[in-house]
C-alpha angles and dihedrals in degrees: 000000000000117000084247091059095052093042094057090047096055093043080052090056096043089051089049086049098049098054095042082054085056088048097266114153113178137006144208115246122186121245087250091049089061094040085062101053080051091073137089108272090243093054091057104093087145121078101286105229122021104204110207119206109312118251099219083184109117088205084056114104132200112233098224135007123270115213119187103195102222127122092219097042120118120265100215112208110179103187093052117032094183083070097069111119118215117279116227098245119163114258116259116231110234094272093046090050089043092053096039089046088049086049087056104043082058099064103037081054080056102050121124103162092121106055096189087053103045090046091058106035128108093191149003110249099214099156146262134245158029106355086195090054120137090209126055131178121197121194138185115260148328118266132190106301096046090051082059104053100024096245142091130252103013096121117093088281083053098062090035083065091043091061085041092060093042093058093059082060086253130112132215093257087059094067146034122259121191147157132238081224118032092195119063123259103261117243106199108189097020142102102206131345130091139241130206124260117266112240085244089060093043090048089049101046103036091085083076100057094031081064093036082055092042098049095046097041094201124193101232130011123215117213120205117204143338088292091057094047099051089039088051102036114006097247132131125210121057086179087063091033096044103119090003111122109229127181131234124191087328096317128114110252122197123192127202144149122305118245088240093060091051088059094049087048113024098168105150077236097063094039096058081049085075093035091061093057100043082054088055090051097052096053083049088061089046088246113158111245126209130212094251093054082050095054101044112128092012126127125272 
């Protein structure tokens, strides 16, 4: 293929990208536009792909498939967005992630998609750590102690996962940690408590942690909870998934048990559960493993 032709298909990728990343989910593309991807990679001396205005209408249909032929292109699936397979972006030296990852922070302090959200909130949740981290949880939504201090995991479930973490040999400063939602559930008539997310709120707000993942590229994601796991992959049981390795967009996914849960339930049986995951993970991630961390949780 002619450098040209590379060049336009990438600019075409990068386009697509751009606007999934703004929660579009399909697009209209012209008749001419499809006659042209039709062709053999060496005819095309035209863009090749001319994008109209986006539908960000999820009852709006495209009239024909597009199929960009590139290994590394993205595969968009609109219905499960735990199904999108890694994009082939040059990778941004440590100033151009810093600035894209501060760009991003901005507007998603900005948001107000959700009106009941923004209008509750104390603070927006966006996350907290290494964005070069190899290791990334990603949990379900701040509660009342993160909308107060503006980030996630800080409440009693909060320092459970940072034990948690410690005892992998790792700090908090080593990983990622961020949330499906980065505003708290709104709780209109009490005066604590949380709710889960609606599945509108988690569609509106997931553009923002598909481009923190994208942006980190971690090695291995940690799901926490059931929450995690239906706004990442569009699954429901962590009961059933728990243990189980999972994929998104190319990455290996584990899901385990929330921190919360562990507090609910601390059986020594329930807590090596997670333990066991955390030592899979670390496996995954090529960490040595003593004896001691093996044993942790079990019986005397």
């Amino acid at each position: 293929m002619s450098a040209t032709y590379n060049e336009l298909l990438d600019a075409t990728i990068q386009h697509l990208e751009n606007l999934k990343a703004r929660g579009v989910r399909h697009i209209a593309v012209s008749p001419e536009t499809l006659r042209a991807l039709s062709l053999p990679p060496k005819t095309v001396s035209a863009p090749v792909a001319k994008v109209e205005n986006p539908v960000i209408s999820p009852a709006k249909k495209i009239a024909a498939p597009v199929s960009i032929s590139k290994p590394a292109a993205a595969e968009i699936s609109p219905a499960l967005p735990g199904k999108i397979e890694p994009a082939g972006k040059p990778v941004l030296d440590p100033k151009e992630k810093a600035a894209a990852f501060a760009a991003l922070r901005e507007r998603a302090l900005a948001c107000v998609k959700c009106p009941n959200l923004a209008s509750s909130r104390k603070n927006v949740v966006f996350g907290v750590g290494n964005i070069e981290a190899q290791l990334m949880f990603v949990g379900e939504a701040p509660g009342a102690d993160e909308d107060a201090q503006g980030e996630p995991f800080v409440g009693a479930a909060g320092q459970l996962l940072t034990k948690i973490i410690s005892a992998t040999g790792l700090s908090r400063a080593d990983v990622y940690i961020a949330n499906i939602l980065k505003c708290r559930p709104d709780t209109p008539g009490q005066s604590y408590g949380n709710r889960k997310p609606t599945p509108e709120e988690m569609q509106t707000c997931i553009p923002f942690l598909h481009e923190q993942i994208d942006l980190i590229k971690p090695k291995v994601i940690v799901a926490l909870g059931g929450v995690a796991i239906e706004g990442l992959l569009n699954k429901s049981g962590i009961m059933k998934l728990r243990g189980q390795w999972q994929e998104y967009r190319g990455i290996p996914l584990m899901p385990t048990f929330h921190p919360s849960y562990l507090l609910r339930s601390p059986a020594m049986s329930e807590k090596r559960k997670v333990w066991e995951d955390m030592l899979a993970v670390m496996e995954k991630l090529g960490m040595q493993i003593s004896e001691k961390q093996r044993n942790f949780f079990l019986k005397a």
